[in-house]
C-alpha positions in Angstrom: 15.7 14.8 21.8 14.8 11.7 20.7 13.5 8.9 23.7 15.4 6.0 24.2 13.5 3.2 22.1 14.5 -0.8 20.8 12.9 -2.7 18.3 12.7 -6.4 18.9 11.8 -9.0 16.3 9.1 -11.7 17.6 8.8 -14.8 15.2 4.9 -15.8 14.9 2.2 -17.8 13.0 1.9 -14.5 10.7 5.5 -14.2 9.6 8.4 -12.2 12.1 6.7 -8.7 13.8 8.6 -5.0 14.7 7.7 -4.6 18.4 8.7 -1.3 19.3 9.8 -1.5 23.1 10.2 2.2 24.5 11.6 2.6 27.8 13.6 -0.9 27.3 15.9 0.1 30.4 13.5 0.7 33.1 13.5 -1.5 35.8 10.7 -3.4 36.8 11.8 -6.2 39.3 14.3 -3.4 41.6 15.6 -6.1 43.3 17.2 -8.0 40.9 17.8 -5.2 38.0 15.6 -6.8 35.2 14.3 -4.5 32.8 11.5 -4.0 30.5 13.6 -5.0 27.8 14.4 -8.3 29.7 10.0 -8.9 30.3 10.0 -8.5 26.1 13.1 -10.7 25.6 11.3 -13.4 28.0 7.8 -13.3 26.6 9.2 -13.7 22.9 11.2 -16.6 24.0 8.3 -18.5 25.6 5.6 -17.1 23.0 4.2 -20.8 21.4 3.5 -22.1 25.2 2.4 -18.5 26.4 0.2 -17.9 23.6 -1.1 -21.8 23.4 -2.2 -20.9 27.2 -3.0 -17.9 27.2 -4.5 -17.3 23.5 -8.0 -16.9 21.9 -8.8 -16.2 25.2 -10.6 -12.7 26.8 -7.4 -11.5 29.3 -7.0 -8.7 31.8 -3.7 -7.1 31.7 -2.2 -6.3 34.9 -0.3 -3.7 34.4 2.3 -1.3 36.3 2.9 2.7 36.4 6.7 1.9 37.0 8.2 -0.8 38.7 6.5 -3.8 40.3 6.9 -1.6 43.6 4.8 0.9 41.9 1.0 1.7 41.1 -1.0 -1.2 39.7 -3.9 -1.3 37.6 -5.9 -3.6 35.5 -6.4 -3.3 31.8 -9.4 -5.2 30.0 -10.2 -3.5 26.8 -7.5 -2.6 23.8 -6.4 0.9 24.3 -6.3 3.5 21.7 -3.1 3.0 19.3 -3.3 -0.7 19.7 -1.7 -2.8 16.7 -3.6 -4.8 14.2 -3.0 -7.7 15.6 -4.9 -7.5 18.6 -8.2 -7.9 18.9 -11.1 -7.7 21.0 -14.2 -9.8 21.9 -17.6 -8.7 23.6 -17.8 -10.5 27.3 -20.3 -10.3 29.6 -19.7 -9.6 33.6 -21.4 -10.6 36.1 -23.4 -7.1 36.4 -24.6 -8.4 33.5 -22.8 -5.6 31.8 -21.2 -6.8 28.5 -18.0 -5.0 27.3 -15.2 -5.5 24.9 -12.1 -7.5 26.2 -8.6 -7.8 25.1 -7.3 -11.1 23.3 -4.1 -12.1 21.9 -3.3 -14.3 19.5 0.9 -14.2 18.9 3.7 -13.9 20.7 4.2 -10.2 19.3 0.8 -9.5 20.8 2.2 -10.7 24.4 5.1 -8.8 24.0 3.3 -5.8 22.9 1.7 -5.9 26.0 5.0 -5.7 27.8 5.4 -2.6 25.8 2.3 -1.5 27.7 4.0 -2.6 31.0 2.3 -5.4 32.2 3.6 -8.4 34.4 1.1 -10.4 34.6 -1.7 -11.6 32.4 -5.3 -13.4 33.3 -6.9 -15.1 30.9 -10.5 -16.2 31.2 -11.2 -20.0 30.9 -13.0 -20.0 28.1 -12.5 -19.5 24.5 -13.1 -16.0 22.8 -16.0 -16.9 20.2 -17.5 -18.9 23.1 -17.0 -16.9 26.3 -19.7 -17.9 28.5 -19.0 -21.4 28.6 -15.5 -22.6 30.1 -13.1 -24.9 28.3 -11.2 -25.1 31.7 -11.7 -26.4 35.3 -9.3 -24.3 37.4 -8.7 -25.3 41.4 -6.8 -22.7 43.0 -5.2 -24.3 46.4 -3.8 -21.3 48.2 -1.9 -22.4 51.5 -3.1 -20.1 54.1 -0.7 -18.8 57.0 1.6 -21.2 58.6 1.4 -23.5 55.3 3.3 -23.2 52.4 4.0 -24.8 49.3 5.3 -28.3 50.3 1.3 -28.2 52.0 -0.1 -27.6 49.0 1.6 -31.1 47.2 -0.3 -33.8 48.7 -3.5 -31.6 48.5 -3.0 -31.4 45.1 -2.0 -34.8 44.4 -5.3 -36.1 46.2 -6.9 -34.3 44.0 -5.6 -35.4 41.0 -7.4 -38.8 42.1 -11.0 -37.2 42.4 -10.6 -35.5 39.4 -9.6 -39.0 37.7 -12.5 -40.6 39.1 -14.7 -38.6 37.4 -13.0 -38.8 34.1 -10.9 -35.4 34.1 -7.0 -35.2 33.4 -5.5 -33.0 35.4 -2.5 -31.1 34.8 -0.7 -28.4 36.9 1.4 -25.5 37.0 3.0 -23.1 40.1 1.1 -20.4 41.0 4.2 -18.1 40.9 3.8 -17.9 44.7 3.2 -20.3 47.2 0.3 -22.3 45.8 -0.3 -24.7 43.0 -3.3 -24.3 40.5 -4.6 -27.3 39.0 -6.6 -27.4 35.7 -8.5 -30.3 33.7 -10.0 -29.6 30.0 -13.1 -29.9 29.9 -15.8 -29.6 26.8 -17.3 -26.0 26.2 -20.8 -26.8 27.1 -21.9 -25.7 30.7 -21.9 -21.7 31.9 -19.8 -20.7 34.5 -22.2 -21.1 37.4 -22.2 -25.1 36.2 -18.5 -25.0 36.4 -18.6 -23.5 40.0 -20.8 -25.6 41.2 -18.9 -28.7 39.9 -15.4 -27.1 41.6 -17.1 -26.9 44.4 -18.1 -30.4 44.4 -14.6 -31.3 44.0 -13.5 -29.2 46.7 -15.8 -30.2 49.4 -15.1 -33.9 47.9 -11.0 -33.2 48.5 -12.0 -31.7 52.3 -13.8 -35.0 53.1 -10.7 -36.9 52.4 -8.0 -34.8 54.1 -10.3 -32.5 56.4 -7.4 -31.8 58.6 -4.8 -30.1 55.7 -7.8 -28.9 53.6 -10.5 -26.6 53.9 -13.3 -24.9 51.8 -14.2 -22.2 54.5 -14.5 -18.9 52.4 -13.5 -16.5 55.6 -10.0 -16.7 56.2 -10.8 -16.2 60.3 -12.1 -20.1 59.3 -9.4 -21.7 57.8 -6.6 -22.4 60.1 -3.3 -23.5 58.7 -4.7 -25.7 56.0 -4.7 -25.4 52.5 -7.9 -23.1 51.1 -9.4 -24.5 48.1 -10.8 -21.4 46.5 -13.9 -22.1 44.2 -14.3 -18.5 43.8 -12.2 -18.3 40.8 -14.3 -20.3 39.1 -16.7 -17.2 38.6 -17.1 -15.7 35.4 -15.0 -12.5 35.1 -12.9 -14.3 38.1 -9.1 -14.7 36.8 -5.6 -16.1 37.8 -2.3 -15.7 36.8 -2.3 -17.6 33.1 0.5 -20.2 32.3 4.1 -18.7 32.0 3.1 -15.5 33.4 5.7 -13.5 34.9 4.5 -12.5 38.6 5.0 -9.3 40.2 7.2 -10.8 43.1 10.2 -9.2 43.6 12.0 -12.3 42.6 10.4 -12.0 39.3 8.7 -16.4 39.3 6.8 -17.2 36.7 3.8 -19.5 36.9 4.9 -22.4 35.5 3.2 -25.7 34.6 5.1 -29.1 35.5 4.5 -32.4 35.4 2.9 -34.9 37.7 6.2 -36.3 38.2 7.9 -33.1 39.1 5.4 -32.0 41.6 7.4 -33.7 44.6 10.7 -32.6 43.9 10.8 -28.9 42.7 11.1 -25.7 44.3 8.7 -23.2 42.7 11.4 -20.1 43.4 13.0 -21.5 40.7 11.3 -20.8 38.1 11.8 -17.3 36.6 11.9 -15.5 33.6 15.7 -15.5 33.6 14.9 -19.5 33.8 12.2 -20.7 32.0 12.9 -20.1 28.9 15.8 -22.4 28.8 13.6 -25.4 30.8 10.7 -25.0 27.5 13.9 -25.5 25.4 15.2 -28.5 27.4 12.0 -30.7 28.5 9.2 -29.2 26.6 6.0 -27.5 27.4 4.2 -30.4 30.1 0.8 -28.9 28.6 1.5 -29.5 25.1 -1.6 -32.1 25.0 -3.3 -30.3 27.7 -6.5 -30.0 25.1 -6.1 -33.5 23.2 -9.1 -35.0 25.8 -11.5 -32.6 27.5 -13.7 -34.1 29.9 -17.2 -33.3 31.4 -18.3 -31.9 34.6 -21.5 -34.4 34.5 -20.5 -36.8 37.5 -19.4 -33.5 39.9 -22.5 -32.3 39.2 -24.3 -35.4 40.7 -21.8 -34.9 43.2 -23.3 -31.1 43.8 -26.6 -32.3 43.7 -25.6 -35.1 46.5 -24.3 -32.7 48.7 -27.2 -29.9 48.1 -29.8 -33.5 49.3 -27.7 -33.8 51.8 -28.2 -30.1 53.6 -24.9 -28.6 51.9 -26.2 -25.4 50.4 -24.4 -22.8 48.3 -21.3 -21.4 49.4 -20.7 -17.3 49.3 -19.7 -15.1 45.7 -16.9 -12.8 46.0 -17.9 -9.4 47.7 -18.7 -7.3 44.1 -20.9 -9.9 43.2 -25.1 -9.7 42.9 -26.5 -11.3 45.4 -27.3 -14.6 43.9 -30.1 -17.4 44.6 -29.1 -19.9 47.5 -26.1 -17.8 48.8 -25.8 -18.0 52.4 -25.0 -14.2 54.3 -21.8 -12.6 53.0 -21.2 -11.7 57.1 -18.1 -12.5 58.6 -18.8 -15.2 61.0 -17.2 -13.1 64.3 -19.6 -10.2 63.0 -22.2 -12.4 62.6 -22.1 -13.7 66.1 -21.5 -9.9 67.5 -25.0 -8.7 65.2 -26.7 -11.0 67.1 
């Protein structure tokens, strides 16, 4: 007997592509009934913004057994069986390990990849051909417990300001959750422990000006209810949720960039893959220019070096990292204290 199977058309810079979707009636959001037919149907409509996020870029599929509610794993290399069309670039972690690593390039590649179940995708920031060397600044402000979104918006609009003072455009997008990720182009030209470094000069810059709603403390037994600027996902190898991903939240948001000018007003449950593909068709993608003027990471860099004259040292790597030079004890501070 024959499995239940749908074929749907994707429209793409290589002419209109056969996706075969098996399964198309499973559900992957339980809550709200949306299949895997309705994850295809929403990544072809918003394909030229996915894939002018998400493209020519190494990604990490994250990708379910069954629903949402289910098992989760990651995928980084094309499986076996993969199209044409997809294609793969050598990466280097930070084992110093190099590997190959999925990359799409159209909107039939994305949906393909719903094909393989996944909900969310994580693109590196930096471009395929030139992987070690970001084309993106990315500040993740998560709002810890007892904050939420509405915390996050001044935090993010403060730093919009340091970001212009040392020449970066910043633009924005949900996180799909209850944060808010900010980005600024730069140029391809410094490695990823350049680009940390210069987050992290931005971050501890942002925590000078509102040290009360924002804080850079790595262990969450630090943070209080403030908003955590996370640095950490500045690493190499170190991914979030790319623009117009789909989340795995049973409300099924999607991560969804807005203007400046929006930031104030909207409520980031609203944005969905039922929804968004109608807001791209009504006010555009608010990152169609986001590459028209990179900037450089040249002043926060002074800005580092300021703060590492003035006695502020390197801040800790995530857990599965090497230990690397200058990195202060990856002991929890209440551990620390008890070791003593």
């Amino acid at each position: 007997m024959a499995s239940e199977a749908t074929v749907l058309s994707v429209d793409g810079p290589n002419g209109t592509r056969e996706v075969r979707i098996s399964s198309p009636s499973r559900v992957m959001w339980p809550e709200l009934g949306l299949t895997k037919l309705d994850l295809a149907k929403y990544l072809a409509d918003v394909g030229d913004a996915f894939i002018a996020a998400n493209g020519d870029r190494p990604l990490a599929l994250q990708r379910f057994g069954d629903s949402i509610d289910g098992e989760q794993f990651f995928s980084k290399n094309p499986p076996k069986g993969a199209p044409d069309y997809i294609r793969s670039v050598k990466v280097v972690y930070p084992s110093a390990r190099s590997h190959p690593q999925l990359v799409i390039d159209e909107p039939a590649a994305a949906v393909w990849a719903a094909q393989m179940n996944t909900v969310v995708f994580h693109p590196w920031p930096s471009r395929a051909e030139n992987s070690d060397n970001p084309d993106q600044l990315r500040i993740d402000l998560d709002p810890q417990p007892g904050t939420d979104f509405d915390d996050a918006v001044p935090a993010a609009i403060e730093l919009r300001k340091v970001l212009a003072e040392v020449g970066l455009n910043a633009f924005l997008k949900t996180s799909g959750n209850r944060g808010i990720h900010v980005y600024a182009p730069i140029e391809p030209v410094k490695e990823f422990l350049d680009v940390r470094h210069a987050v992290i000069a931005a971050a501890r810059e942002l925590e000078r000006r509102m040290p009360d709603k924002v804080t850079t403390s790595w262990w969450k037994e630090e943070r209080g209810e403030k908003v955590f600027v996370d640095f950490n996902q500045a690493n190499r190898d170190r991914t979030i949720a790319g623009a117009y991903s789909p989340r795995a939240l049973a409300h099924a948001p999607v991560s969804c960039p807005i203007t400046w000018d929006e930031l104030e007003k909207v409520n980031p449950s609203d944005f969905t893959i039922l929804t968004v593909p109608d807001r791209l068709k009504s006010v555009g993608d608010p990152w169609a220019t986001f590459h028209e003027e990179p900037g450089t990471i040249d002043t926060l860099l002074e800005w580092w070096q300021r703060d590492l004259d003035s006695g502020l040292g390197e801040l800790p790597f995530p857990p599965d990292y090497p230990k690397m030079p200058g990195e202060p004890p990856r002991v929890q501070p209440s551990r620390a204290k008890k070791d003593k």
